[in-house]
C-alpha angles and dihedrals in degrees: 000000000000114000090228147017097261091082103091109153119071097258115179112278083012123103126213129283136189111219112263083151096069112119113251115229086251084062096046085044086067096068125245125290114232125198121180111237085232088223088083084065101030095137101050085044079058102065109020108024087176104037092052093050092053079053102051090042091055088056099063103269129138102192147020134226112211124188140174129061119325102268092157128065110253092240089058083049092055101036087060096052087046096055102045093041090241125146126218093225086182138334124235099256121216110209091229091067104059085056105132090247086056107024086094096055099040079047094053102049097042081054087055097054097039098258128152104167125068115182131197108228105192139344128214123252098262092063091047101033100113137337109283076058100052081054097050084053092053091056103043085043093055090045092055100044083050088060099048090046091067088057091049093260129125122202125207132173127242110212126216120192093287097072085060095042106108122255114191094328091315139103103245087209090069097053083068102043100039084063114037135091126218102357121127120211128236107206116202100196099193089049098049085045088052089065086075151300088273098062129115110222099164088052100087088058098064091032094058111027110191099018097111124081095156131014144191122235101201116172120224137168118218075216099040111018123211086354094101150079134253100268097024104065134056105295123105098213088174079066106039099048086042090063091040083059098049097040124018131040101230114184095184145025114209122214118222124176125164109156102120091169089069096032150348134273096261092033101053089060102044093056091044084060092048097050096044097056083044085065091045094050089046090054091254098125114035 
């Protein structure tokens, strides 16, 4: 049986839920709560970690995404968030770092900070190669989520274009998620679009109710790839946030912007954040 009530689809080793999770209109009513995945400013994190989160707060963000090894002490870290009034909302996983001989640690110093979601960001080929592997993968993915749920802790995957990419007539991505327990799913919806015009981005919405907790708006052109901006590229957000609505119970959406060639670091985020409460503002976005 699932651990919780967010699981709401008949995955393998899960039983059936109905859909208590789901957000009421009051608290739609509320507004939606943005973080910045800090990647997309990974250089100016690098030199000034304070400076660039009171940045980031005076923009209009709530949270913050972090992601890497752990280079700062966890009570830097802390202090920092503390200070601006930001929340982690994740961090960026490496695989490497849930291995029994390192889970207590990772689990110690994302207790420190405050956070509750650790996120894989990536996986490398040989755990992806092919399905057996994907399934290999499942399992190792629910054992582990198993394990972090005891301290408290809950673990997602974050897909690139690969997960979308076709493998033998199948989306690789659902060879994962039709077989794990207890992992939520982060869906980058720029990265999933740039495996190509024919895929379904809005589909794992409707296919795993329930399994986002956070997500990444990513903007990406089918012309220009990743140089765009949100509303200005392929995705349809009114869609998008529309089926996060009816079917997840996102807490937060999470900004990522990593086109250098139209703007920089600081900039990019700060106009996704502008046109997306543009959108909002238009109607666009309920």
């Amino acid at each position: 049986m699932p651990r919780s009530g967010m699981e709401a689809r008949p995955y393998v080793g899960c039983g059936f839920h109905a859909a208590p999770w789901l957000k009421t209109k009051e608290e739609y009513e509320m507004g939606y709560k943005y973080a910045v995945g800090l990647y997309s400013v990974r250089d100016e994190l690098t030199k000034d970690l304070w400076g660039t989160l009171r940045k980031i707060k005076a923009m209009g963000y709530d949270g913050v995404e972090f992601y890497g090894n752990f280079s700062r002490t966890a009570q830097e870290i802390k202090a920092a968030l503390d200070e601006t009034g930001l929340v982690c909302v994740g961090w960026h996983t490496d695989w490497s770092l849930l291995t029994p001989e390192r889970l207590l640690s990772t689990v110690t110093y994302n207790k420190v900070i405050g956070n509750t979601e650790i996120v894989i960001p990536w996986i490398p080929e040989e755990m992806r190669k092919d399905k057996a592997s994907w399934l290999e993968t499942a399992k190792l993915f629910s054992d582990t989520a198993a394990k972090l749920a005891d301290y408290g802790l809950k673990l997602a995957y974050h897909n690139h274009s690969e997960e979308f990419e076709k493998m033998n007539g199948d989306v690789p991505l659902y060879y994962l998620y039709d077989n794990t327990c207890g992992v939520g799913l982060q869906l980058d919806n720029g990265n999933a679009l740039s495996a190509g015009a024919d895929v379904d981005v809005y589909d794992p919405l409707v296919r795993y109710p329930g399994k986002l907790r956070t997500v990444h708006h990513k903007p990406y052109s089918l012309k220009t790839g990743f140089a765009t901006m949100i509303g200005e590229d392929d995705i349809d957000w009114a869609k998008f946030f529309k089926l996060c609505r009816e079917h997840q119970n996102v807490e937060w959406h999470i900004i990522e912007y990593e086109c250098e060639e139209m703007y920089g670091q600081l900039e990019g985020i700060e106009k996704c954040i502008q046109a997306i409460r543009k959108l909002e503002q238009e109607g666009k976005i309920l």
